[in-house]
PAVORO-108747 format. One record per residue (C-alpha): x, y, z. Coordinates in steps of 0.5 Angstrom, whole numbers, plus 2048, in hexadecimal, padded with zeros to 3 digits. Layout:
REM residues N
XYZ;...
This chain:
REM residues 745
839794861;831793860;832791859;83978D85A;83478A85F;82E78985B;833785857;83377F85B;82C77E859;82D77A853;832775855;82B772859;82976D854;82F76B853;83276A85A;82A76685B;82D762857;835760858;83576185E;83175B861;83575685C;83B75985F;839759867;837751865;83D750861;841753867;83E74F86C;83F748868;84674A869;84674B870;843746871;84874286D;84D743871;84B741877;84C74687C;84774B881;84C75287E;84B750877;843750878;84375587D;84775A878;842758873;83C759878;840761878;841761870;83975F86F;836765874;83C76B871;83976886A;83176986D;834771870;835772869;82F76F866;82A77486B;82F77A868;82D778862;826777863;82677E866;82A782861;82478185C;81F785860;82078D860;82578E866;82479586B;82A79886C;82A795873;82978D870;82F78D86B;83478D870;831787874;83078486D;83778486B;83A783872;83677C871;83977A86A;84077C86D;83F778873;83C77286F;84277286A;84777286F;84476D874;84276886D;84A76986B;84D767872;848760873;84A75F86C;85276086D;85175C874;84E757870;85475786B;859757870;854750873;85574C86D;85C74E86B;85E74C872;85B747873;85E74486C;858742868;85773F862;85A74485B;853745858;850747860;85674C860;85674E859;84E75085A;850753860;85575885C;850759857;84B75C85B;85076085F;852763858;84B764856;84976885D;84F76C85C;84E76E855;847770857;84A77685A;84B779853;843777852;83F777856;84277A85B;841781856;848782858;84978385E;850783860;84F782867;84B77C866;850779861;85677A866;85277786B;84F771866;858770864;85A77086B;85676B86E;856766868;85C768864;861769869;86076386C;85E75F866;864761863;86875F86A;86475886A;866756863;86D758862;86D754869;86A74E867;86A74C860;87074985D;87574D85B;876751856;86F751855;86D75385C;87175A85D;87075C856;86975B856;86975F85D;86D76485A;867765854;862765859;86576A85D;86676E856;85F76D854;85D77085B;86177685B;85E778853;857777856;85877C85B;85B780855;85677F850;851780856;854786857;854789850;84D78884F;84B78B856;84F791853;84B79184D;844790850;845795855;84679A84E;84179784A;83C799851;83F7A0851;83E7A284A;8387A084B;8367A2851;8397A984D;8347A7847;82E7A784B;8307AD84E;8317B1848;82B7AD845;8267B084C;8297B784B;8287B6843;8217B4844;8207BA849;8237BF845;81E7BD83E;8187BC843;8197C4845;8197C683E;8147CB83C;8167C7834;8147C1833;8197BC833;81A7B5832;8217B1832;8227AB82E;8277A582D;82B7A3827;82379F825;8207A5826;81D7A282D;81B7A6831;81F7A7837;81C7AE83A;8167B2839;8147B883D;80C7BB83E;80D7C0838;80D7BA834;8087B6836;8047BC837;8057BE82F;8047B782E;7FD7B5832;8007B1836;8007B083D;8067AB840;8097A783C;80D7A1840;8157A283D;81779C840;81479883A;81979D836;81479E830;81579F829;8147A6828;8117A6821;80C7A1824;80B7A682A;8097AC823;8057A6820;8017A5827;8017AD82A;7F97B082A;7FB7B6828;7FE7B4820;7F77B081E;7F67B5819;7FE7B5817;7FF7AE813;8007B080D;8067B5810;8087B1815;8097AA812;80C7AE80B;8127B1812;8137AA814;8157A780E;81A7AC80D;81C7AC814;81F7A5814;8237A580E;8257AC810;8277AA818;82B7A3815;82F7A8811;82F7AD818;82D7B4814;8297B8818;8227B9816;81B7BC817;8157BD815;80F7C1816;8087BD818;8017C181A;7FD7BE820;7F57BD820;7F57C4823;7F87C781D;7FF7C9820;8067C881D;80A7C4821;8127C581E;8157BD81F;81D7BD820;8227B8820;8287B9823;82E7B4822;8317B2829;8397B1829;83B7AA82A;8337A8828;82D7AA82A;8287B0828;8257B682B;81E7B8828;81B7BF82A;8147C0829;8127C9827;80C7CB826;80C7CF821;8067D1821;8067D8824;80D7DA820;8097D781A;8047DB81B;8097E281C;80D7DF815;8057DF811;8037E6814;80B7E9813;8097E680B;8027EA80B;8057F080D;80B7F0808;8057EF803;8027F5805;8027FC806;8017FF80D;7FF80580B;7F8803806;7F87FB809;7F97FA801;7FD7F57FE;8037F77FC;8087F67F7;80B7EF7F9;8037ED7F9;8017F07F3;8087ED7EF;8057E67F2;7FF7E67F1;8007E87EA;8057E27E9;7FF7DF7EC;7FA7E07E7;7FE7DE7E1;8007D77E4;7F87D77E5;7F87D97DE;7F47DE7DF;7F37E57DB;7F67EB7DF;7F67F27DD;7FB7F57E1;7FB7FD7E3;7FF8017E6;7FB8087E9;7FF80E7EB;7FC8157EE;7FD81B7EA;7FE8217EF;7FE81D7F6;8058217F8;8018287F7;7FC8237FC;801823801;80582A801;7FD82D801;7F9829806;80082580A;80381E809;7FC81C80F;7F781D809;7FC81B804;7FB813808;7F4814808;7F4815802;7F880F7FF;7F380B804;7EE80D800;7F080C7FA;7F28067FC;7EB8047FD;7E78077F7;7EC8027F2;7EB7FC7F6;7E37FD7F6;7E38007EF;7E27F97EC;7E07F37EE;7E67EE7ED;7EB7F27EF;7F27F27F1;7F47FA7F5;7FC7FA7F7;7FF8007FA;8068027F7;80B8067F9;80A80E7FA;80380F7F6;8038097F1;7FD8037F1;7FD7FD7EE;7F67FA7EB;7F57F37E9;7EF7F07E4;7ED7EB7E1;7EC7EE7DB;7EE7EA7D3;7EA7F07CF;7EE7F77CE;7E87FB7CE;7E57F77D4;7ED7F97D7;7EC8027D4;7E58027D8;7E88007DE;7EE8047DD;7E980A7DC;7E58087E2;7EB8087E6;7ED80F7E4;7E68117E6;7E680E7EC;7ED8117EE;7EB8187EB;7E58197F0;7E581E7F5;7E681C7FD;7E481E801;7E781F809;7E382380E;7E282980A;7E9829805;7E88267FE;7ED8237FC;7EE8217F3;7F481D7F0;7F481A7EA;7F78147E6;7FC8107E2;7FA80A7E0;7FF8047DC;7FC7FE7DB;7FF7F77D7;7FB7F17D6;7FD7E97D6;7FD7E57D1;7FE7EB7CC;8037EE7CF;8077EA7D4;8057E47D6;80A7E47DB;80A7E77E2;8117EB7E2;8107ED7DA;8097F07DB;80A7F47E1;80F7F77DD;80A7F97D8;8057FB7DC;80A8017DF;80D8037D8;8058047D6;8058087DE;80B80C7DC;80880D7D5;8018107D8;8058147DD;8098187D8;80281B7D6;7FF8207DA;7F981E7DD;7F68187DF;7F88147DA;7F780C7D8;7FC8097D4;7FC8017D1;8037FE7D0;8067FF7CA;80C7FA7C6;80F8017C4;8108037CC;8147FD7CD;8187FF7C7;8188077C9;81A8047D1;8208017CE;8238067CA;82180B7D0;8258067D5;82B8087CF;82B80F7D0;82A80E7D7;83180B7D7;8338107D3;8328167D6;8348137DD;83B8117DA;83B8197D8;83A81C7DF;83E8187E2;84381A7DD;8428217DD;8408217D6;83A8267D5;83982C7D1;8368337D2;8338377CE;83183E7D0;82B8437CD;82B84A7CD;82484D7D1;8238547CF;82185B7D2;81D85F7CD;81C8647D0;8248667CF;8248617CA;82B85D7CE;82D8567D1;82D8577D8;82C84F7D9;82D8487D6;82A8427D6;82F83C7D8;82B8367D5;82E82E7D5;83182A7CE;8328247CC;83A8247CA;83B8257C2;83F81E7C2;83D81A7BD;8378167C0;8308167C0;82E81D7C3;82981D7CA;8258227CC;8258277D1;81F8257D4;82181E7D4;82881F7D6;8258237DD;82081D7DE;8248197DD;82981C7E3;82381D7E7;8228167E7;8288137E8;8298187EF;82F81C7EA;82A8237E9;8308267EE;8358227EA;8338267E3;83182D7E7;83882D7E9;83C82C7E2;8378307DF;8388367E5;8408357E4;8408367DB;83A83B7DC;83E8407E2;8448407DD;8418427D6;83D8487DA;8438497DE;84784B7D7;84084F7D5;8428577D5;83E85A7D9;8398577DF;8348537DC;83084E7E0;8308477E0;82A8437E1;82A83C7E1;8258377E2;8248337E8;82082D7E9;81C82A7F0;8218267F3;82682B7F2;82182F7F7;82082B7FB;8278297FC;82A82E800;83282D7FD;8308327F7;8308387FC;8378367FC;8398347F6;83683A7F3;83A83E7F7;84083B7F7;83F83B7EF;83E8427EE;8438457F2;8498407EF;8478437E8;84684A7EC;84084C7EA;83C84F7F0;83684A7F1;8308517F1;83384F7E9;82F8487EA;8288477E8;82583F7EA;82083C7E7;81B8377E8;8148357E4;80D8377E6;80C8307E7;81282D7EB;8108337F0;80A8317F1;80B82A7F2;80F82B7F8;80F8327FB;810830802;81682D800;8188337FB;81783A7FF;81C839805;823837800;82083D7FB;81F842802;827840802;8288417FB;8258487FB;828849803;82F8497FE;82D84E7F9;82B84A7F4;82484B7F1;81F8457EE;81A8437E8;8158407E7;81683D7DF;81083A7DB;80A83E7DE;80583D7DB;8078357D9;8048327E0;7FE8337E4;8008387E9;7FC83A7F0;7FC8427EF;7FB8427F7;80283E7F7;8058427F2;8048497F6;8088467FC;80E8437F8;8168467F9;8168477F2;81984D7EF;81784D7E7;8128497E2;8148457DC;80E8447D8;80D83E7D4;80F83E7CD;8088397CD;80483F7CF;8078447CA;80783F7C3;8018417BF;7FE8467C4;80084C7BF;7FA8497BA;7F58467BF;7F184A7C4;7F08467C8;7F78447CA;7FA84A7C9;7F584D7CF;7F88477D4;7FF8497D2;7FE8517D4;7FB84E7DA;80084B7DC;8058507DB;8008557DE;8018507E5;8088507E4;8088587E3;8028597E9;8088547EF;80D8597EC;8118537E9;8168547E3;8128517DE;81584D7D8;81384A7D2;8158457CF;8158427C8;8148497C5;8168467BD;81184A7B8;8108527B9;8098517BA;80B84E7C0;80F8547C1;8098597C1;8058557C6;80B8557CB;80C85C7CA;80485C7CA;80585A7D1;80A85E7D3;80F8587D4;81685B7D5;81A8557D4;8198507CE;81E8497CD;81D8457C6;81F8447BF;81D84B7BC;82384E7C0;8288487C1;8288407C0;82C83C7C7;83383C7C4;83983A7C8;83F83E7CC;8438407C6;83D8437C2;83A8467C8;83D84E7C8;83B84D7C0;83484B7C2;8348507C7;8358557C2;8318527BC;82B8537C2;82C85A7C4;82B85C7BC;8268577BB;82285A7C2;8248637C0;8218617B8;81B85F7BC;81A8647BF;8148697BF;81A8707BE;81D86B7BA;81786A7B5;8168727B5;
């Protein structure tokens, strides 16, 4: 009621000024008359209006609680006392039948003091009750009395109307004040605990009208602001509140360019943001949020540590934790970079020959130390360049380099620095490198297209042995194009199981027999341009399908030895990934006992240089293989480079020497004396040693020269298929008793 009361204060110059023209109109009256009622009623009616006038005057100081009650009991009493010497001195008049126009004011005053109720009274029912009691009744009494008739009782009958919808009117308003009071009290309350929530909150929070006017900020806010109070009830413009806040100084251009966009955004009621820095370099996020039913809520971040984070997540996934090199995002990046400078770049991609043996020899903990060296050795190998580090053992290397001769002397100064022996502790350790290397303008002037022929010229150099350096060629484009073909091609046949098998016939000389064939994978006689063998494998390997080609190849080769008369062998090649997937015990076994065959009938066979790149890998499933019966060779010695300490500790059974070895060794000295070593190291491990690639009868003599007891080649028989094979085995063991010694005597 403190508000209701307070009210009361406004109606103070008003009352100043009627009420003593109304207290002389009414005493004029009451003297009028003529008789000592009239004027004492008056006397009563100007000390009621004096009791309101004080309440009044009252009400527009602050109240206490202990005040307001006294106010209000003042105004009451003053409006009841003034309405009863008001209604005494109406009753004076009319009884004392004064002129028409004295009584005709006298009602109208009355009417008035009664409609004040509505007004001034703030709608205080109870006020206006007692106003229609002493004025209305009495008046509307008096008048149906006194004046002539019809006038007199109709017009009492509308004064007693209008007194009673005075008290109506009175009453509704009252109702309706005493709402609007509590639903404001209810806003002021929910304001206080809005305003206590937001003053707690570690974000910094600001609360904004339909204007974007402030209407609460907390301590965090002004804080991030540079401001130290600010006076809400002035309710300040927010976009002046940025203009003026210390801590945006330096943020003008951003600042003013959010503004701008902030008025048309806020009109249209979409959320909005922007990003701003202060003077001391941190990143304020600044957010809008629309109100519903008006009104924003705006949230300041600092954003500056979480940016920080976001820029340090992006260094890390440019870089490569092992070596802190960029890596290959970075490098992709930075050659768009160059290009869009319009810059030369060369760009060169670096791979390790013989890092695997690194790891298998000295462990993958030197294998790390060795990459991070490396890494070191490319990055300052030249002023100007660019070192990333790329999956497995790759590196990429940028240059600003337009001469292509300029670009092979680097290259062969990278491939130097790589070849260098590194040293740990007391280990010395040597790789080798493949280098591809593209340049921009001339062969791509785009990022994507010259990072294409930047690998094509890697895998061109990788293909060789050795440290190689390669420049990209338009050719090797066109080759990847056509080998992307064959590529489809021979994924579509092992999916469909459409894979050949041919078989070569290994002879024993010494009984001038076939005791063994070589199961060797073919490309379909189907019409279509022929692929290689080795090509087909690779092909496979790459593509996670070697298991897929080993098992057709097993399904067709089991059979056709199988319908072979007699125990011949089977030997069949296998590749790493086959090793090093631990299925092929099973599938081995399975295969074989399906076609019938006991599996001491299987002899696997890898290269010299697939073992020797994953030994570790290798041994565990061939100690399975030879577990089970089967028996294990190494193909193509002679072909790679082979650690003979390695070598003695392999689970191998037999040695294929490679047909390489063989080729011309009959009129070359010197080859033919690699060739006696190798089979003299095959004969000295006590290993079933193999020739392949025996063509000629020169090359004949020198196996035999070599006590070599099994040989495998054109001169006996070409690879034939299934169908033809008893007929070669045949063609063979006369080819193999003709040569014998017994035979030429």
């Amino acid at each position: 009621m403190a508000e209701f009361t307070q009210a009361l204060g406004g109606y103070y110059t008003p009352f100043l000024i009627a009420a003593p023209g109304a207290s002389a109109v009414g005493i004029a009256i009451a003297v009028s008359v003529g008789t000592a009622l009239a004027i004492g009623f008056a006397a009563v009616g100007l000390v009621g209006a004096a009791f309101v006038l004080f309440a009044c005057r009252e009400a527009q100081r602050p109240l206490s609680a202990g005040k307001q009650p006294w106010v209000e009991a003042r105004y009451v009493l003053g409006a009841v006392i003034s309405s009863a010497g008001l209604g005494g001195v109406l009753l004076s008049v009319l009884a004392a039948d004064a002129p028409m126009v004295v009584q005709t004011i006298v009602v109208m005053m009355a009417l008035a003091v009664v409609g004040i109720a509505n007004g001034s009274g703030s709608g205080r029912p109870k006020v206006a009750a007692a106003k229609a009691l002493c004025l209305g009744v009495p008046m509307a009494a008096a008048i149906a009395v006194k004046w002539p008739w019809p006038w007199g009782p109709v017009a009492g009958a509308g004064v007693l109307i209008y007194g009673i919808l005075c008290i109506i009117i009175a009453r509704r308003s009252f109702d309706i004040q005493i709402e609007l009071l509590r639903a404001r009290e209810r806003n002021r309350a929910e304001r206080e605990r809005m305003e206590v929530a937001v003053a707690h909150m570690n974000q910094a929070m600001a609360i904004l009208d339909a204007d974007l006017r402030l209407l609460v900020i907390n301590q965090r806010a002004l804080e991030l602001l540079g401001l130290e109070s600010l006076d809400l009830a002035v309710a300040p413009d927010f976009a002046e509140l940025l203009v003026s806040a210390p801590n945006m100084a330096n943020a003008v251009g951003e600042r003013d360019e959010f503004l701008a966009r902030a008025s048309l955004l806020a009109a249209a009621r979409q959320q909005f943001n922007t990003v701003v820095r202060l003077n001391d370099k941190r990143m304020i996020d600044l957010e809008f949020v629309p109100v519903p039913g008006g009104g924003w809520v705006s949230v300041l971040r600092d954003n500056t540590s979480e940016n920080n984070a976001i820029a340090q997540l992006q260094q890390e996934l440019r870089r490569c934790p092992l070596t802190g090199l960029p890596n290959g995002r970075a490098l992709f990046e930075e050659v768009e970079r160059r290009l869009a400078d319009g810059r030369p770049v060369c760009l060169m991609m670096i791979n390790l020959d013989g890092f695997a043996l690194v790891n298998d020899q000295f462990g993958h903990a030197m294998g790390d130390r060795m990459l991070r060296r490396i890494g070191f050795r490319l990055r300052t190998a030249d002023g100007g360049l660019f070192a990333a580090k790329l999956a497995g053992d790759r590196y990429g290397v940028i240059a600003d380099i337009a001469d292509a001769g300029a670009a092979e002397a680097l290259g062969r100064r990278l491939i130097a620095t790589v070849d260098a022996p590194a040293h740990f502790d007391e280990a010395q350790v040597q790789v080798g490198a493949a280098v591809g290397y593209a340049m921009a303008p001339a062969d791509a002037g785009h990022a994507e297209p010259l990072l294409r022929a930047a690998n094509l010229a890697f895998a061109a150099a990788e293909s060789q042995r050795g440290s190689a350096l390669c420049r990209f060629q338009p050719s090797m484009l066109e080759q990847s194009v056509q080998n992307a073909g064959i590529q489809v091609r021979v994924r579509a046949a092992l999916r469909a199981g459409n894979i050949d098998v041919a078989y070569q016939p290994i002879v024993e000389l010494v009984t001038a027999k076939v005791l063994s064939v070589e199961a060797l994978v073919r490309w379909p006689n189907d019409g279509s341009e022929a692929i290689t063998a080795e090509t087909l494998a690779a092909i496979a390997d790459a593509h996670g399908q070697a298991g897929r080609l080993r098992q057709l190849v097993m399904a067709k080769a089991t059979k056709a030895v199988a319908a072979l008369p007699g125990a011949i062998n089977l030997w069949l090649n296998v590749s790493v990934l086959d090793l090093k997937d631990g299925s092929i015990v099973d599938d081995v076994a399975a295969a074989m006992a399906d076609a019938g065959l006991p599996i001491s009938r299987l002899v696997l066979e890898i290269t010299e240089t697939a073992l020797m790149t994953d030994v570790a890998a290798c041994e565990h499933t061939l100690d399975r293989l030879r577990a089970l019966g089967a028996r294990v060779a190494m193909d193509d010695f002679g072909a790679g480079f082979s650690s003979l300490d390695r070598l003695r500790r392999l689970p191998i059974n037999a040695l294929k020497i490679s047909g390489s070895l063989l080729a011309g060794a009959g009129d070359d000295p010197i080859a033919g004396r690699v060739f006696r070593l190798a089979a003299g190291l095959g004969q000295v491990m006590n290993l079933i040693v193999v020739a392949e690639g025996v063509e000629t009868s020169r090359d004949l003599d020198l196996v035999r020269f070599c006590g070599i007891q099994h040989v495998q080649g054109f001169a006996f028989s070409p690879p034939v298929a299934a169908a033809e094979l008893p007929d070669a085995i045949a063609r063979a063991e006369t080819a193999a008793h003709a040569a014998s010694p017994q035979a030429a005597h």
